[in-house]
C-alpha positions as CSV (number, residue, x, y, z in Angstrom):
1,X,143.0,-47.0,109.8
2,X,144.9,-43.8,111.1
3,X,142.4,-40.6,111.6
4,X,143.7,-38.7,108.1
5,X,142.9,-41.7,105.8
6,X,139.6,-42.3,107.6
7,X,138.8,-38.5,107.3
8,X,140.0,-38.9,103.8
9,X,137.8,-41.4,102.8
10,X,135.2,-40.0,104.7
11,X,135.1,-36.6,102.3
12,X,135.6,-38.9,99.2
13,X,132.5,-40.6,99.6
14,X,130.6,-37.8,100.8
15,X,132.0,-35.9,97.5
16,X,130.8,-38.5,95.4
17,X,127.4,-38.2,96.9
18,X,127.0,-34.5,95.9
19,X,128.3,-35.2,92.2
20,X,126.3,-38.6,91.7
21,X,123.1,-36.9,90.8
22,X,124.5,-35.1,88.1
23,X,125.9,-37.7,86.4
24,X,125.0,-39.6,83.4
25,X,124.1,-43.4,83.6
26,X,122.9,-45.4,80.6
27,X,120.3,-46.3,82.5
28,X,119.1,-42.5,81.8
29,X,118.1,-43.8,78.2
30,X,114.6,-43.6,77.0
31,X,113.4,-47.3,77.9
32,X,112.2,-49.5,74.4
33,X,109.5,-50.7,76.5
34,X,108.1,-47.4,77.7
35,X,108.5,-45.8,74.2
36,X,106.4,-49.0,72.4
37,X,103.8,-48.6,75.4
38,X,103.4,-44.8,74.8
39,X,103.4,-45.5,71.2
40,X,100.9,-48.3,71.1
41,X,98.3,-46.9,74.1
42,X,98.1,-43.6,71.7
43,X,96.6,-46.1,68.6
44,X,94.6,-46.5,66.9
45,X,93.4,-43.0,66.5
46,X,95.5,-40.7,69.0
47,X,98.8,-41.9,67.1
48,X,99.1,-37.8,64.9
49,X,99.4,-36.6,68.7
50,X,102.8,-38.3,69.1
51,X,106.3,-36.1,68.7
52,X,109.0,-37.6,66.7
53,X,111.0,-38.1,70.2
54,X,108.4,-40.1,71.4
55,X,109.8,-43.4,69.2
56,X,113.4,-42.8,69.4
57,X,113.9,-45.0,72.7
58,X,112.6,-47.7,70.4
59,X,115.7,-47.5,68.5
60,X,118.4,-46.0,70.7
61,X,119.8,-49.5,71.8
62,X,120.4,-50.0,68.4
63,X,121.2,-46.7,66.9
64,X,121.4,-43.3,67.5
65,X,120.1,-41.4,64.3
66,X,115.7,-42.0,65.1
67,X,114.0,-40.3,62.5
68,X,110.0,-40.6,63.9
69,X,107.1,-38.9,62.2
70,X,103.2,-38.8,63.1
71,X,100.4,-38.6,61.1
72,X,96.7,-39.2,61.5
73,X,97.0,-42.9,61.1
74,X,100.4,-44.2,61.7
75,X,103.4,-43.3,63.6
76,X,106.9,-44.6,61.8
77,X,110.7,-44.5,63.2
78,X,113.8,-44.8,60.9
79,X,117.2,-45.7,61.8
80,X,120.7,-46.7,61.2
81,X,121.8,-49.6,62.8
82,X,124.8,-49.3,65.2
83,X,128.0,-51.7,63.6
84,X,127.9,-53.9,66.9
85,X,124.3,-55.0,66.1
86,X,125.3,-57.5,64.0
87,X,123.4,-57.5,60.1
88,X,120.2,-55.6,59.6
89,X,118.4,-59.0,60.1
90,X,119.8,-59.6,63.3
91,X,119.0,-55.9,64.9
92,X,115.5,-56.9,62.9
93,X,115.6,-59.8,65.1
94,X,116.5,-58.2,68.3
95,X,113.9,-55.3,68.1
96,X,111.7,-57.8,67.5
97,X,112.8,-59.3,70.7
98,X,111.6,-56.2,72.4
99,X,108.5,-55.9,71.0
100,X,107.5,-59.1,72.3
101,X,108.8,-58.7,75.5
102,X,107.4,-55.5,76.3
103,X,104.3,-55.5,74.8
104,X,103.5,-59.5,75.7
105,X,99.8,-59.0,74.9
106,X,100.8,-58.4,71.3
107,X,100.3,-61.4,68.2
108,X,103.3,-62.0,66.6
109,X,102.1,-63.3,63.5
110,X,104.4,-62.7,61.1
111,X,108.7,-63.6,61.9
112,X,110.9,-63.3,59.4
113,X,114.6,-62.2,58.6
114,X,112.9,-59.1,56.2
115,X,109.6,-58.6,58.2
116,X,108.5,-59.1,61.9
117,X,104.5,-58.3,62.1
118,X,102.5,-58.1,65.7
119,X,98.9,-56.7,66.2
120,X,97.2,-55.9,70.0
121,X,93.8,-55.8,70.4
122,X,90.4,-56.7,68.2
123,X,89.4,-56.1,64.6
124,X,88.2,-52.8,64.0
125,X,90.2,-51.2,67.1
126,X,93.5,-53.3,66.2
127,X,97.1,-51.5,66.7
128,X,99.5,-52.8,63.9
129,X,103.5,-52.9,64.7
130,X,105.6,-53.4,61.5
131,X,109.2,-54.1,61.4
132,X,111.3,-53.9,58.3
133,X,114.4,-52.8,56.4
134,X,114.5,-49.5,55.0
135,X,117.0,-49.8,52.1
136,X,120.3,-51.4,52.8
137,X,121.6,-50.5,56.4
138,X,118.1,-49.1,57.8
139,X,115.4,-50.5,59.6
140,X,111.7,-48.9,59.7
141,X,109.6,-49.3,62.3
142,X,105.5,-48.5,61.3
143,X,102.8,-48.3,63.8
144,X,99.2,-48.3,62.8
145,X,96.2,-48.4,63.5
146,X,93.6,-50.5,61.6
């Protein structure tokens, strides 16, 4: 390689270094799992401290519009589906998916195309996570504490 290209290449990379940081990666995204694990470790009764951008990483692999609301006992997301997730029962599905993943100490007691159900922890202190559809192209997700 001649001294101009190697210089050349030299400056690009080293440009590319300086801009990198500033650039956006959709790895920048609020994680699912850290939003459900925020969401769930505030329940049963810490749930009214959560702000409505505290859920939306829940749903921003599957849509972009997160409506999330707290209230003494409950903390509940609503969205719209993106197209490329497929029916509302299959983003159902696929959230779902998440859940269990990421929160792997959770019961999943309840799997169905119109309603996915887990709990974590013991009666009395127990953290509901309810997954349904919210009208025609919406999905809800309700966290509770029981």
């Amino acid at each position: 390689m001649n001294k101009t290209r190697l210089l050349a290449t030299a400056f690009a990379a080293a440009s590319l270094g300086v801009w990198a940081p500033y650039s956006a990666h959709a790895d920048d995204a609020p994680s699912p799992c850290a939003s459900l694990k925020r969401i769930v470790a505030a329940a049963p009764g810490g749930l009214s401290t959560l702000t409505p951008e505290d859920g939306k990483g829940v749903a921003q692999p599957y849509g972009d519009d997160a409506q999330c609301a707290a209230n003494h006992g409950s903390y509940q997301c609503t969205w719209t589906p993106h197209p490329d997730a497929g029916s509302n029962a299959d983003a159902l599905q696929a959230v779902a998916g998440d859940i269990a993943s990421c929160l792997p100490e959770a019961t999943h007691d309840q799997n169905s195309p119109v309603r996915q159900h887990f709990y974590v922890g013991e009666k009395g202190k127990r953290t509901s996570i309810t997954l349904t559809p919210a009208g025609s192209n919406k999905l809800r997700l309700l966290v509770s504490g029981q």
